[in-house]
C-alpha positions in Angstrom: -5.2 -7.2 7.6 -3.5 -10.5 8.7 -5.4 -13.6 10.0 -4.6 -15.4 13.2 -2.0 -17.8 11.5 -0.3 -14.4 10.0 -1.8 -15.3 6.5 -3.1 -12.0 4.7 -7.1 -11.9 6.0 -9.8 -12.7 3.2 -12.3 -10.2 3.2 -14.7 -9.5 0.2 -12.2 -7.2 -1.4 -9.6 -9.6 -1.5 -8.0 -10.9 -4.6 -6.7 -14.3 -4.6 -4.1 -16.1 -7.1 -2.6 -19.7 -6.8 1.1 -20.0 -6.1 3.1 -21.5 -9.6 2.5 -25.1 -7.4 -0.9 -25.3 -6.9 -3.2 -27.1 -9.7 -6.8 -28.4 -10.0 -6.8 -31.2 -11.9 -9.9 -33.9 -12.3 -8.4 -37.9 -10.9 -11.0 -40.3 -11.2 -13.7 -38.2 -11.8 -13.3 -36.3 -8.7 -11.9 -32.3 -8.9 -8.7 -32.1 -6.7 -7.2 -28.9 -5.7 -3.2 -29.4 -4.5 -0.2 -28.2 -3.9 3.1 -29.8 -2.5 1.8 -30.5 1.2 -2.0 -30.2 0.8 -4.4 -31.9 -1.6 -8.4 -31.3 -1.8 -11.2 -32.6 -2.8 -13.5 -29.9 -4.2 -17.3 -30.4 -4.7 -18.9 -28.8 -7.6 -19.4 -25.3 -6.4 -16.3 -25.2 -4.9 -14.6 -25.6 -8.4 -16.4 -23.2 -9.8 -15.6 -20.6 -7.0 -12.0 -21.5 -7.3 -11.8 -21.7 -11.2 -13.2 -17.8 -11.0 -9.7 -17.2 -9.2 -7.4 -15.4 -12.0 -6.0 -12.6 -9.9 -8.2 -10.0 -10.9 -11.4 -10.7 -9.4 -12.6 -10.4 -5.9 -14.1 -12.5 -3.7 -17.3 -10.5 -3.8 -16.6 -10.8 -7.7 -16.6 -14.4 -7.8 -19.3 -14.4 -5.0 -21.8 -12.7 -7.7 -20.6 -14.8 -10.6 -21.5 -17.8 -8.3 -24.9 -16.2 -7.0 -25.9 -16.4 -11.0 -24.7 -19.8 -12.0 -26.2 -21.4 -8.9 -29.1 -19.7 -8.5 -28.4 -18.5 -5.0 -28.2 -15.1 -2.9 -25.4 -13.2 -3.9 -24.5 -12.3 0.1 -24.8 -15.8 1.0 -22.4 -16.7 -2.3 -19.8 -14.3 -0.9 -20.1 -15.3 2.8 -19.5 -19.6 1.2 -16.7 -18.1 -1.0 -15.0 -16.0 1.8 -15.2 -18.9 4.1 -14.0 -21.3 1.3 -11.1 -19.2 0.5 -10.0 -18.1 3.9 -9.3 -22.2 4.7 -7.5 -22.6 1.2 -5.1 -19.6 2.0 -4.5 -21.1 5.9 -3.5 -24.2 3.6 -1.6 -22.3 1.5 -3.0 -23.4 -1.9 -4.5 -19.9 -2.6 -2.7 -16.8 -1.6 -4.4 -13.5 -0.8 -3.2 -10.5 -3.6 -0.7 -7.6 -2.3 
């Protein structure tokens, strides 16, 4: 299923990898996420979610793995991670799996 933008749709099946340009990397003690046009600043759950990525997993995966770190429902972990993801891949710093 493709999104609006024609980017692949993120659903809760979805498996997401980074392109080869895309790196997190902590400047200055905060957690950036980039690649060549697009730079973030992540907040601590959002690195977490992101440093599950590793092209295996999916977001419903990673939404459980974040539900048990953070103490938090794992529907409403998937939903944050689903929405989190689905603006990353519109940015093109994650890409959703063929």
């Amino acid at each position: 299923m493709n999104g609006a933008d024609g980017s692949r749709a993120v659903t809760p099946d979805s498996v997401l990898v980074f392109p080869l340009n895309v790196r997190i990397r902590n400047y200055r003690g905060k957690i950036l996420l980039g690649g060549y046009e697009h730079a973030f600043e992540l907040s601590e759950s959002a690195t977490f979610m992101c440093r599950q990525i590793d092209g295996t997993r999916t977001v419903r995966d990673i939404g459980q793995v974040v539900a048990a770190e953070f103490d938090v429902d794992p529907q409403t972990a998937t939903q944050d991670a689903t929405e989190l993801f689905t603006q990353l891949v519109v940015a093109d710093v994650v890409t959703v799996k063929e």
